[in-house]
TORMI-506023 format. One record per residue: x, y, z of N, C-alpha, C in turn; residue number from 1. Coordinates in Angstrom, 3 decimals, decimal comma, always signed. Example, Ala and Ser with C-alpha at 12.3 -4.5 7.8 and 13.67 -1.06 7.14 Angstrom:
<atoms>
+----------+----------+----------+----------+----------+----------+----------+----------+----------+-----+
!      n.u !      n.v !      n.w !     ca.u !     ca.v !     ca.w !      c.u !      c.v !      c.w !   k !
+----------+----------+----------+----------+----------+----------+----------+----------+----------+-----+
!  +13,190 !   -5,690 !   +7,800 !  +12,300 !   -4,500 !   +7,800 !  +13,200 !   -3,300 !   +7,800 !   1 !
!  +12,850 !   -2,250 !   +7,080 !  +13,670 !   -1,060 !   +7,140 !  +12,900 !   +0,030 !   +7,870 !   2 !
+----------+----------+----------+----------+----------+----------+----------+----------+----------+-----+
</atoms>
This chain:
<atoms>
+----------+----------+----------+----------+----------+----------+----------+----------+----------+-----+
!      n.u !      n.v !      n.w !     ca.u !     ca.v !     ca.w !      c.u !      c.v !      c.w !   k !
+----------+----------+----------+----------+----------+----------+----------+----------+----------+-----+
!  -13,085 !   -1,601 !  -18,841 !  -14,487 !   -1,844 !  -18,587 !  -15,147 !   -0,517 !  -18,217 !   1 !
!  -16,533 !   -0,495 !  -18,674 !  -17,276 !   +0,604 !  -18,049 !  -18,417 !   +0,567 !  -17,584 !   2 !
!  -18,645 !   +1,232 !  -16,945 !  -19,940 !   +1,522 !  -15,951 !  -20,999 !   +2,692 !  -16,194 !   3 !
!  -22,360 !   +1,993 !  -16,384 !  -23,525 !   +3,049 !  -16,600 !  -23,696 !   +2,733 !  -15,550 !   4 !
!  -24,112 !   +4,097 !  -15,237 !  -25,431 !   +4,379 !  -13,961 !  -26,509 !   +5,106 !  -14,313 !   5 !
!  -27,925 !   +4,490 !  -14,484 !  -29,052 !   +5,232 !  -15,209 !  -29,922 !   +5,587 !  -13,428 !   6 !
!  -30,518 !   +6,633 !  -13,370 !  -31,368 !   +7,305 !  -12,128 !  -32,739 !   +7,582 !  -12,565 !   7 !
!  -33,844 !   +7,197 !  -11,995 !  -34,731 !   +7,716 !  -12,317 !  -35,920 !   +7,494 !  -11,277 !   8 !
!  -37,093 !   +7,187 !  -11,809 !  -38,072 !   +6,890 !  -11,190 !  -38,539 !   +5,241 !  -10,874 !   9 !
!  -38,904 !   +4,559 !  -10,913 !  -38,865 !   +3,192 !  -10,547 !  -40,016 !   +2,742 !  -11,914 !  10 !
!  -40,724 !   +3,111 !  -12,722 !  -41,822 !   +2,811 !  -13,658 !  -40,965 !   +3,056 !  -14,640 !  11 !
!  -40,150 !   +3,588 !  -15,019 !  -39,034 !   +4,355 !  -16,318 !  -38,250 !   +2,876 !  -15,818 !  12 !
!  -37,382 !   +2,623 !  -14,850 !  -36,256 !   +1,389 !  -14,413 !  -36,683 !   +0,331 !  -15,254 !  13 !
!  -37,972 !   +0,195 !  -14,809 !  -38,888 !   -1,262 !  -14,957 !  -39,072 !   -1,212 !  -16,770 !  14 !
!  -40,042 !   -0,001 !  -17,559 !  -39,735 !   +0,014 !  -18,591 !  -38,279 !   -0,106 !  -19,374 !  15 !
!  -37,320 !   +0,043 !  -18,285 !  -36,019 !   +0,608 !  -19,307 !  -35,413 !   -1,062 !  -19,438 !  16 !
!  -35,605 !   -1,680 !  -18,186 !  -35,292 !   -2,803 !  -18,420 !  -35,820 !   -4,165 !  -19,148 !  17 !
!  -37,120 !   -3,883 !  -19,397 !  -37,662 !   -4,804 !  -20,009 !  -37,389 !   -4,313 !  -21,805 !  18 !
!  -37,420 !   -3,338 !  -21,852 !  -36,727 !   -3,044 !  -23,566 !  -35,309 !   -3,710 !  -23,640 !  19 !
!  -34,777 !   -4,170 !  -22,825 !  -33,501 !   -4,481 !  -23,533 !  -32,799 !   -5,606 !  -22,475 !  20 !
!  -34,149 !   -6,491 !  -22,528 !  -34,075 !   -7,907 !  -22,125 !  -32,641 !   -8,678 !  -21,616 !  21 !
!  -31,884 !   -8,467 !  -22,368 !  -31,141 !   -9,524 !  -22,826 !  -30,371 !   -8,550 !  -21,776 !  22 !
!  -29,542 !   -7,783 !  -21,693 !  -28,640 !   -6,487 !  -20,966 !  -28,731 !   -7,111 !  -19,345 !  23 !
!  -27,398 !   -7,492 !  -18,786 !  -27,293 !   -7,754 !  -17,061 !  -27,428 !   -6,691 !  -16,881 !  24 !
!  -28,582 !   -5,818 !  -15,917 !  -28,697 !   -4,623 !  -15,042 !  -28,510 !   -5,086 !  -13,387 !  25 !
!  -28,006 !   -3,948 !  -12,715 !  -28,235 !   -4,122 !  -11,127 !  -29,124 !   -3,440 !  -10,717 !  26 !
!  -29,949 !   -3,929 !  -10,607 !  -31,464 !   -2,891 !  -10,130 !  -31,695 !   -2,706 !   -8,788 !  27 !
!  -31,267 !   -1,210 !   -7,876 !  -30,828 !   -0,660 !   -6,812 !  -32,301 !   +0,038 !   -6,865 !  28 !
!  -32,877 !   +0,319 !   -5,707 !  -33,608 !   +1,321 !   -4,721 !  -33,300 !   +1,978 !   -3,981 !  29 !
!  -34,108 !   +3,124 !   -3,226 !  -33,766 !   +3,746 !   -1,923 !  -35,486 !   +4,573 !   -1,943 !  30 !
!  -36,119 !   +4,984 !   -0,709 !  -36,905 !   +6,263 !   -0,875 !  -37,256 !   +7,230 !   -2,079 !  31 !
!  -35,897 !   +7,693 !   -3,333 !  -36,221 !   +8,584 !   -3,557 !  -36,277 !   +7,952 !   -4,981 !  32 !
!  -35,464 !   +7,215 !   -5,392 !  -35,510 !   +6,935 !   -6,573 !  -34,813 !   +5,271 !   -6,817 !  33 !
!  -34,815 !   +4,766 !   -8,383 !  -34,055 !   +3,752 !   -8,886 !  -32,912 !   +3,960 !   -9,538 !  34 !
!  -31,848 !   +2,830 !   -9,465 !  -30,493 !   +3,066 !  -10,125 !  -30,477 !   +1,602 !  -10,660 !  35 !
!  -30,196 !   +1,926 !  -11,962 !  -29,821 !   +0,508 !  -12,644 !  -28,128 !   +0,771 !  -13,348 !  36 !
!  -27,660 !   -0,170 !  -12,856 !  -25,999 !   -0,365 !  -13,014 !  -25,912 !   -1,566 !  -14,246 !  37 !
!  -24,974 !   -1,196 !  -15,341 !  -24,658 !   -1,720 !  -16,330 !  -23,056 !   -1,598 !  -16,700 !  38 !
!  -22,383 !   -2,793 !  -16,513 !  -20,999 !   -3,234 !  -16,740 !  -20,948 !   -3,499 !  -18,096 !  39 !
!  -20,359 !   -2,977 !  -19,225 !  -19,450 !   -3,691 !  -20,243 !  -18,161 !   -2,951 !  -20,542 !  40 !
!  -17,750 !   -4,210 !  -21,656 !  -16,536 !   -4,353 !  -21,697 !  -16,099 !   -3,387 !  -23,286 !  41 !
!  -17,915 !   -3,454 !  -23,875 !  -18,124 !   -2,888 !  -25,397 !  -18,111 !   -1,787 !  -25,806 !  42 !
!  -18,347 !   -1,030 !  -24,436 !  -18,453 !   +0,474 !  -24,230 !  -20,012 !   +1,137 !  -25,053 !  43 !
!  -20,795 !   -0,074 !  -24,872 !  -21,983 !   +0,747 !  -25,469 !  -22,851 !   +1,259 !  -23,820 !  44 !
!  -23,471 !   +1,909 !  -24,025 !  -24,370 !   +2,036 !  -22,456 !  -25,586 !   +2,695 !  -22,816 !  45 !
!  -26,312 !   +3,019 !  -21,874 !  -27,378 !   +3,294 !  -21,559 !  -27,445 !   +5,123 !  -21,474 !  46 !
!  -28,723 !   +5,133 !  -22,318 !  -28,749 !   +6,632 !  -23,115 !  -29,346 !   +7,148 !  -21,333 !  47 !
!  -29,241 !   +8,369 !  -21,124 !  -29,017 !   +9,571 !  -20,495 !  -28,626 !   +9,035 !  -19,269 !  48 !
!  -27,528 !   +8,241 !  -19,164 !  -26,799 !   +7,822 !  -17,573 !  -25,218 !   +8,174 !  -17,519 !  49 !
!  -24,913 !   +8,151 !  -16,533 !  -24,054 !   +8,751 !  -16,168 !  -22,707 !   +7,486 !  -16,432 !  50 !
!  -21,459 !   +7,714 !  -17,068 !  -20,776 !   +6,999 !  -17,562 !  -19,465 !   +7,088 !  -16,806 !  51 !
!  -18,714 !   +5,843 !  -16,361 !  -17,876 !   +5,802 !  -15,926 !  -16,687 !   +4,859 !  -16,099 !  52 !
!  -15,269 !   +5,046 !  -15,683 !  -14,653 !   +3,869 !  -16,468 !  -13,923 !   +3,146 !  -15,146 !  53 !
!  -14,020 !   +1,846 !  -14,953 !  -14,055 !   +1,334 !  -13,920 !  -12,347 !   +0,846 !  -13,907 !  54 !
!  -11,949 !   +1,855 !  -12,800 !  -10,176 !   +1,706 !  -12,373 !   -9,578 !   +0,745 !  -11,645 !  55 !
!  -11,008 !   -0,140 !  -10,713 !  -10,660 !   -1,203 !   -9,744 !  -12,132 !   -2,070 !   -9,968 !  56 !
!  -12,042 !   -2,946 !   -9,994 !  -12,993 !   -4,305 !   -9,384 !  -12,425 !   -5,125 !   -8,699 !  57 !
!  -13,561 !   -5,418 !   -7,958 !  -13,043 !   -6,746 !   -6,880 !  -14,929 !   -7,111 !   -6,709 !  58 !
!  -14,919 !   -8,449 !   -6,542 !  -16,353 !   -9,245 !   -6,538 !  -17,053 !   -9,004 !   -7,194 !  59 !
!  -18,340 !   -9,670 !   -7,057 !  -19,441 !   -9,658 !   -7,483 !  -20,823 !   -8,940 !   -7,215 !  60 !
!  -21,166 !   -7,862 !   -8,211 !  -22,459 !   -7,309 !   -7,461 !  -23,454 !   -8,522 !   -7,396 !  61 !
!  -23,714 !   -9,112 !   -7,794 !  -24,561 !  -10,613 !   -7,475 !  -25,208 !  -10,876 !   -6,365 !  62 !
!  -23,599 !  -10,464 !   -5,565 !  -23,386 !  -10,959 !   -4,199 !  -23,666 !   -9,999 !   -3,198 !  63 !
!  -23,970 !   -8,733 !   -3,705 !  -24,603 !   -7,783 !   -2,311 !  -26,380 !   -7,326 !   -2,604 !  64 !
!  -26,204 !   -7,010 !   -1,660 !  -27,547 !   -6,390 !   -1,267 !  -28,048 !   -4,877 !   -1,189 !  65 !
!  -26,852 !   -4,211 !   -0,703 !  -26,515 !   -2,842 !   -0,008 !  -26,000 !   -2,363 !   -0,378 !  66 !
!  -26,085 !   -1,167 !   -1,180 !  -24,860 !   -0,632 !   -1,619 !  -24,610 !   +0,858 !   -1,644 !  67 !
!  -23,908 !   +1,093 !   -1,513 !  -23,133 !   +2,677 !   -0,878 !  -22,143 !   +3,318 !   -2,323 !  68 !
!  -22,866 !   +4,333 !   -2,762 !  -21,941 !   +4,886 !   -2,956 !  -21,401 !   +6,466 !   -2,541 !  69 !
!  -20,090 !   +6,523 !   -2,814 !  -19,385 !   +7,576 !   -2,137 !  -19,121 !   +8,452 !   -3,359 !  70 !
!  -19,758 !   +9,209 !   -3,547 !  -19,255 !  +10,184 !   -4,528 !  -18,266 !  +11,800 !   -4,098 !  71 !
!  -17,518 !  +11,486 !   -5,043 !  -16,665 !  +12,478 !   -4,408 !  -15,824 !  +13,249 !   -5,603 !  72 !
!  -16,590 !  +14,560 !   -5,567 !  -15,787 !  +15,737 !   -6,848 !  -14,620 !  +15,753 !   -6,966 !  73 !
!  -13,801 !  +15,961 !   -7,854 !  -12,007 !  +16,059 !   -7,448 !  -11,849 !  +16,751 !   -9,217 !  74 !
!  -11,092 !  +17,628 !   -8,469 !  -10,704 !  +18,659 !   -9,785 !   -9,589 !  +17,830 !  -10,616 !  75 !
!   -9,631 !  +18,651 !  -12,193 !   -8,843 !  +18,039 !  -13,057 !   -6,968 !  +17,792 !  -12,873 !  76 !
!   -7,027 !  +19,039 !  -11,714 !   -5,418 !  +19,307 !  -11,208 !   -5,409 !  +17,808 !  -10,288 !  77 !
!   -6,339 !  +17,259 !   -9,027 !   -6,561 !  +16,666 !   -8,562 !   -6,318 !  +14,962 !   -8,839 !  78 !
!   -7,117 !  +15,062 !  -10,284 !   -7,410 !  +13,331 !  -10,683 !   -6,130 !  +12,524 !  -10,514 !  79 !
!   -4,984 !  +12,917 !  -10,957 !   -3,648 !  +11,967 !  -10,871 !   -3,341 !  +11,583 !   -9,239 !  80 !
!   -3,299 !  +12,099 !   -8,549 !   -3,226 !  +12,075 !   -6,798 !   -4,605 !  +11,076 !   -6,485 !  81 !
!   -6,015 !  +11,220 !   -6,726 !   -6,535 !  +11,249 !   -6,115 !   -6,329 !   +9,372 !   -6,709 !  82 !
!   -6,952 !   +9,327 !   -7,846 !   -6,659 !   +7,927 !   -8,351 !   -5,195 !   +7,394 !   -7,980 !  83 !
!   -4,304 !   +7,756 !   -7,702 !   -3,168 !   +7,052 !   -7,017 !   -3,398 !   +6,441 !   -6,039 !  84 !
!   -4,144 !   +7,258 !   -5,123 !   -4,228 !   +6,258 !   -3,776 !   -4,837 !   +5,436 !   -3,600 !  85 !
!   -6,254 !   +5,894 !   -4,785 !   -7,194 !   +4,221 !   -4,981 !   -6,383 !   +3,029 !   -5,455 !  86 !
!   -5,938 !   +3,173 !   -6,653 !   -4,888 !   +2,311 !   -7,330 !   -3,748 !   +1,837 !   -6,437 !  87 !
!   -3,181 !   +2,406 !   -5,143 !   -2,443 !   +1,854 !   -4,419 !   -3,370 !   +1,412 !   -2,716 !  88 !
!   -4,533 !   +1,565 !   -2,796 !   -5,464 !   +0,967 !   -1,652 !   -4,779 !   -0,053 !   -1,302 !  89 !
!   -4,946 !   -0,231 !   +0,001 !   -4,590 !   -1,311 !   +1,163 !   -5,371 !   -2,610 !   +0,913 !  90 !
!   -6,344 !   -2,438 !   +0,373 !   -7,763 !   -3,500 !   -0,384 !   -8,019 !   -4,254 !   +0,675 !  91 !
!   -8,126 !   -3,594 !   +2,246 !   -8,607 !   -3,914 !   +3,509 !  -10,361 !   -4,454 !   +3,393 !  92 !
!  -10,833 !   -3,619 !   +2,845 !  -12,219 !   -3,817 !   +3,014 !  -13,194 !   -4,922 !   +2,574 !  93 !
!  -12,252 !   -5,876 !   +1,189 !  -12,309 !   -6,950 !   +0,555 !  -12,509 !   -7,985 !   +1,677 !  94 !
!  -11,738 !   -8,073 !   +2,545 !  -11,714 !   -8,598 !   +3,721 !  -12,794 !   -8,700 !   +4,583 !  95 !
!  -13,828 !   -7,823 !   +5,346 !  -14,907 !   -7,646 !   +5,678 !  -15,773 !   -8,312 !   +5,993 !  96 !
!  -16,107 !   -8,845 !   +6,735 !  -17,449 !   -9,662 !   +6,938 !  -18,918 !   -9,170 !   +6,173 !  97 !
!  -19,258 !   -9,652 !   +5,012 !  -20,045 !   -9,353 !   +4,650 !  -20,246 !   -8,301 !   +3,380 !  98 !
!  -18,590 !   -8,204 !   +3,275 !  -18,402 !   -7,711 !   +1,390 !  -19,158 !   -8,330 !   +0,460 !  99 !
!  -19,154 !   -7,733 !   -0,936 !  -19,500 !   -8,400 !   -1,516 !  -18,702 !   -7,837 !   -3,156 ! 100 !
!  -18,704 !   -6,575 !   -3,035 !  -17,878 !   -5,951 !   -4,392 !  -17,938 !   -4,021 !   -3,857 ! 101 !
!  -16,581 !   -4,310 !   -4,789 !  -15,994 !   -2,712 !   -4,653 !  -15,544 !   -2,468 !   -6,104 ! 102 !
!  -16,185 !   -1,477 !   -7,006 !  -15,644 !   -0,620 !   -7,766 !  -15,217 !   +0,970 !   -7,785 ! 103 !
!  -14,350 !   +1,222 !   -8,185 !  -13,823 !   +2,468 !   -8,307 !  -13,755 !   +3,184 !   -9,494 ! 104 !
!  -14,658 !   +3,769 !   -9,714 !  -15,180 !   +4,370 !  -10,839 !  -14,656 !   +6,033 !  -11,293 ! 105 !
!  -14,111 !   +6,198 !  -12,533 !  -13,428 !   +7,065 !  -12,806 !  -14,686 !   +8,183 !  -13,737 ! 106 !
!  -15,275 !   +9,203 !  -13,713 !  -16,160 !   +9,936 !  -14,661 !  -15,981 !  +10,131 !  -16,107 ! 107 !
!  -16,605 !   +9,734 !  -16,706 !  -15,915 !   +9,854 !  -18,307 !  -16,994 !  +11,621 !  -18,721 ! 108 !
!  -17,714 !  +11,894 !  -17,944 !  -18,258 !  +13,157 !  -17,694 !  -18,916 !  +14,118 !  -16,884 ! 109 !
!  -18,346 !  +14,270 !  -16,307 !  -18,536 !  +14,718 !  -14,826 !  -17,275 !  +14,964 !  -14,273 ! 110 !
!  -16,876 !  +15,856 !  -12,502 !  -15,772 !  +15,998 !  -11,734 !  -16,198 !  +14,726 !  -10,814 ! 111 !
!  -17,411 !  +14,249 !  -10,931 !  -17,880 !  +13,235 !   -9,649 !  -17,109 !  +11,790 !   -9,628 ! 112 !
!  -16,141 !  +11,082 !   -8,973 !  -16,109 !  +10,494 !   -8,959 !  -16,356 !   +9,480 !   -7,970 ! 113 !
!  -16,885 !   +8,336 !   -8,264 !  -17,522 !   +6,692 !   -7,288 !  -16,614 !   +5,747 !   -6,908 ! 114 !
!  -17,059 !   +5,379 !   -5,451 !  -16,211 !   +4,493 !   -4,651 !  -17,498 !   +3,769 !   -4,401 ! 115 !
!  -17,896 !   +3,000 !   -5,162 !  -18,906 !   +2,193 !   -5,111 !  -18,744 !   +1,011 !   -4,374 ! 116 !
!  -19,772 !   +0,793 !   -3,199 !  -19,268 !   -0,544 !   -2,215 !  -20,613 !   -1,458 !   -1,925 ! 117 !
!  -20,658 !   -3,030 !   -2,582 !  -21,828 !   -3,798 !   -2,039 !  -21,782 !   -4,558 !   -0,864 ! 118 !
!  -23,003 !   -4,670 !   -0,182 !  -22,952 !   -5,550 !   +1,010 !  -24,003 !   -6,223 !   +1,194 ! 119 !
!  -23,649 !   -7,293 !   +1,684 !  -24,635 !   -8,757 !   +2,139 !  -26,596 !   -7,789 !   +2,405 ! 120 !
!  -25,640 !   -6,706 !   +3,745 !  -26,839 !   -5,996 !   +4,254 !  -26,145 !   -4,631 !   +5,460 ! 121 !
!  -26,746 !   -4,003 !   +5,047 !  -26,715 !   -2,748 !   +5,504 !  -25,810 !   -3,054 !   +6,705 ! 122 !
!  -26,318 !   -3,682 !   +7,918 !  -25,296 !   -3,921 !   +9,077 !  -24,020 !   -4,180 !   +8,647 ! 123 !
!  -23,798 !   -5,383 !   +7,767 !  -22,396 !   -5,191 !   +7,163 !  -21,466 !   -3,692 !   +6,695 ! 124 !
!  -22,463 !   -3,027 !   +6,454 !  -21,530 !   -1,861 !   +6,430 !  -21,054 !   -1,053 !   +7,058 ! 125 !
!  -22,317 !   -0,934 !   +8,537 !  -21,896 !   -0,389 !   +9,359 !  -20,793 !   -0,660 !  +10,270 ! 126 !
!  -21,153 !   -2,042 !  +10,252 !  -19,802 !   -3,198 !  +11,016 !  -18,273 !   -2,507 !  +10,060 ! 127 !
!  -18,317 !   -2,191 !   +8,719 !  -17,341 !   -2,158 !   +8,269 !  -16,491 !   -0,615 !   +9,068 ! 128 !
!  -17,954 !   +0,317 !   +8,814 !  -17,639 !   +1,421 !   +9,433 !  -16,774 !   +1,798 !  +10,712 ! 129 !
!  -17,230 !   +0,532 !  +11,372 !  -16,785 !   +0,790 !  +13,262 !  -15,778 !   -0,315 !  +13,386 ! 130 !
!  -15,466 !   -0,786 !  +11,998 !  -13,982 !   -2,117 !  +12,354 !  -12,623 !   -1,191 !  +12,633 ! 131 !
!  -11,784 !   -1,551 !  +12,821 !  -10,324 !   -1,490 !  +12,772 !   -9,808 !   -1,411 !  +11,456 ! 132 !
!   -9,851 !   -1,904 !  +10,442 !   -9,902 !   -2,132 !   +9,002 !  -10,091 !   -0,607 !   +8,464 ! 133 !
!  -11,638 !   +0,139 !   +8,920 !  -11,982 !   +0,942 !   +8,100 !  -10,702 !   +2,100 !   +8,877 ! 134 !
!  -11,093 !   +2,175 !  +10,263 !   -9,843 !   +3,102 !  +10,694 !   -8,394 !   +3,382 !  +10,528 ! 135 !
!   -7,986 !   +2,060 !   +9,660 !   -6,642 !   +2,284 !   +9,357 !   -6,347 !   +2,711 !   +7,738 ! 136 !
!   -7,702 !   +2,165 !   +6,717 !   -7,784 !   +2,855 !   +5,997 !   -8,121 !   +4,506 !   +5,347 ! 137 !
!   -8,531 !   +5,041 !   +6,950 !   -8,877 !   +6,579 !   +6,733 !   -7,918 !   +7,026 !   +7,406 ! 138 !
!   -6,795 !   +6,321 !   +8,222 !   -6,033 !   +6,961 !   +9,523 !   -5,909 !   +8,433 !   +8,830 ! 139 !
!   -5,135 !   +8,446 !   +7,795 !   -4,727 !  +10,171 !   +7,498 !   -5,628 !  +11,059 !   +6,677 ! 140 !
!   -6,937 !  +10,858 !   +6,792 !   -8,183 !  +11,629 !   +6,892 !   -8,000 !  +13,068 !   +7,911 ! 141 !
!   -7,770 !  +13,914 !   +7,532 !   -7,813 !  +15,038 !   +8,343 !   -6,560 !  +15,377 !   +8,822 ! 142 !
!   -5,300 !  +14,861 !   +8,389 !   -4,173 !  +15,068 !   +8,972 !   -3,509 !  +15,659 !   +7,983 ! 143 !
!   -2,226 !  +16,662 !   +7,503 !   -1,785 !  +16,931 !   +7,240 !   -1,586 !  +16,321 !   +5,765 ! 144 !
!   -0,881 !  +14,724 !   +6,187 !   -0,504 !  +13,754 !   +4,906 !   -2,151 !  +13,365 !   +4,806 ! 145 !
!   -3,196 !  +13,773 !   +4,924 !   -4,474 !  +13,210 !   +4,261 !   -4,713 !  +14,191 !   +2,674 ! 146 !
!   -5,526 !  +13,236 !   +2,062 !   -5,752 !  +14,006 !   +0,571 !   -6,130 !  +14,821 !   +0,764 ! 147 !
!   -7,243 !  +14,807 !   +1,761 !   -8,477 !  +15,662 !   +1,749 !   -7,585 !  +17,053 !   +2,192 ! 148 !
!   -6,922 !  +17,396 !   +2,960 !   -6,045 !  +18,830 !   +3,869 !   -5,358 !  +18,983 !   +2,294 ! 149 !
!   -4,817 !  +18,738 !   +1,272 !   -4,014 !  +19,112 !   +0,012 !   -5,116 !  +19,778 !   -0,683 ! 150 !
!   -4,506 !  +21,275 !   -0,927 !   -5,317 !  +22,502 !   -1,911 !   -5,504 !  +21,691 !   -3,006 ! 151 !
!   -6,783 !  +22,589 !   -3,631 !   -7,089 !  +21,941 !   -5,157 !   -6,979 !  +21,055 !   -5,869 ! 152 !
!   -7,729 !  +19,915 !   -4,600 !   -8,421 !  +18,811 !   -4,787 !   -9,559 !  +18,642 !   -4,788 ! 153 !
!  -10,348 !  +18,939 !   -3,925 !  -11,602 !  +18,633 !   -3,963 !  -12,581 !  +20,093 !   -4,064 ! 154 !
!  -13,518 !  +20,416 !   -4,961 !  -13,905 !  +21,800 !   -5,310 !  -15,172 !  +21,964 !   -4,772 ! 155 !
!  -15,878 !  +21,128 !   -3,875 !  -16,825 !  +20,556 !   -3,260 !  -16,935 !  +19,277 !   -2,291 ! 156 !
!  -17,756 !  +19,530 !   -1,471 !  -17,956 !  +18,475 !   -0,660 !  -18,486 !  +16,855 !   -1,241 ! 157 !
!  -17,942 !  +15,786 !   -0,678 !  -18,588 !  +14,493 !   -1,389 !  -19,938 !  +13,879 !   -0,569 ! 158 !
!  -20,558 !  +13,387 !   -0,994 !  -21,803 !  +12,642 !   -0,488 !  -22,250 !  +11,406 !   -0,453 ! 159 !
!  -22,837 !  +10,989 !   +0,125 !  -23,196 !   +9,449 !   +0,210 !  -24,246 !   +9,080 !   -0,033 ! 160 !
!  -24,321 !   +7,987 !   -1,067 !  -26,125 !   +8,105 !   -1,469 !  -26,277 !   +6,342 !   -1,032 ! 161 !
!  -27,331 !   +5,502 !   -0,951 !  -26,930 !   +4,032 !   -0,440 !  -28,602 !   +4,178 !   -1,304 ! 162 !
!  -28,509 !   +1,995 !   -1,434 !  -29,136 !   +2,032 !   -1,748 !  -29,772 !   +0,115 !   -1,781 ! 163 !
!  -30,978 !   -0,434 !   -1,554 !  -30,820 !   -1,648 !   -1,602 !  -31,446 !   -2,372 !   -3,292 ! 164 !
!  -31,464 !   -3,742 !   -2,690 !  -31,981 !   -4,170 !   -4,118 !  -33,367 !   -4,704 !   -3,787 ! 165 !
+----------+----------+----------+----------+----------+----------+----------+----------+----------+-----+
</atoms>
């Protein structure tokens, strides 16, 4: 399966979506701009968006409200390690009060890769933030055995962009 992500202005979203009616979009906001998210299975997508091939699903975007994503660069030496540990995730967060869907999105062009996460509502995420759950899933964040401390992995810092519907 794959994943468009188209960015733009919110009058371009609105035009982009009414040309092509028929197409399930997830139509995301924030302050600065719109993101419309497009799942298939056909591999056709949406002209100048950013393309990705989706390594994990779990739920339904349907079902959130909130959504976070974590983008995070990882060099070509990197990708086999880094996708291992997604692919072997604890899948703690599924759990959550107030999940709703998690994809893990691989770049089909770009170093950027997405840890895309929906929620009921923003508090849900923060709740996720300050659970027990999220802490045992980062425990080795900064430690020695964490990804992040292993050379020539990451060639840049990652960022967090969120966003509602």
């Amino acid at each position: 399966m794959q994943l468009y992500k188209w960015t733009g202005p919110q009058d371009q979203a609105e035009a982009l979506v009414e040309s092509l009616s028929k197409a399930q979009f997830t139509y995301l906001k924030n302050d600065d701009e719109t993101v419309l998210l497009y799942e298939t299975d056909e591999g056709t997508g949406l002209k100048a968006s950013e393309a990705y091939e989706v390594l994990n699903a779990v739920g339904d975007f349907a079902d959130g409200h909130y959504a976070v994503f974590n983008n995070i660069p990882v060099t070509d030496e990197g990708r086999e390690l880094f996708e291992s540990r997604f692919q072997n995730r604890a899948g703690m967060v599924e759990k959550e009060p107030g999940f709703a869907a998690i994809r893990v999105l691989r770049p089909l062009d770009s170093d950027v890769y997405v840890i895309l996460t929906l929620w009921e509502d923003k508090q849900s995420f923060i709740d996720w933030q300050q659970s027990q759950a999220y802490g045992h899933a980062h425990a080795k964040r900064g430690t020695k055995e964490g990804i992040d401390k292993r050379p020539n992995i990451f060639p840049r810092s990652s960022f967090v962009t969120s966003y509602t519907k």
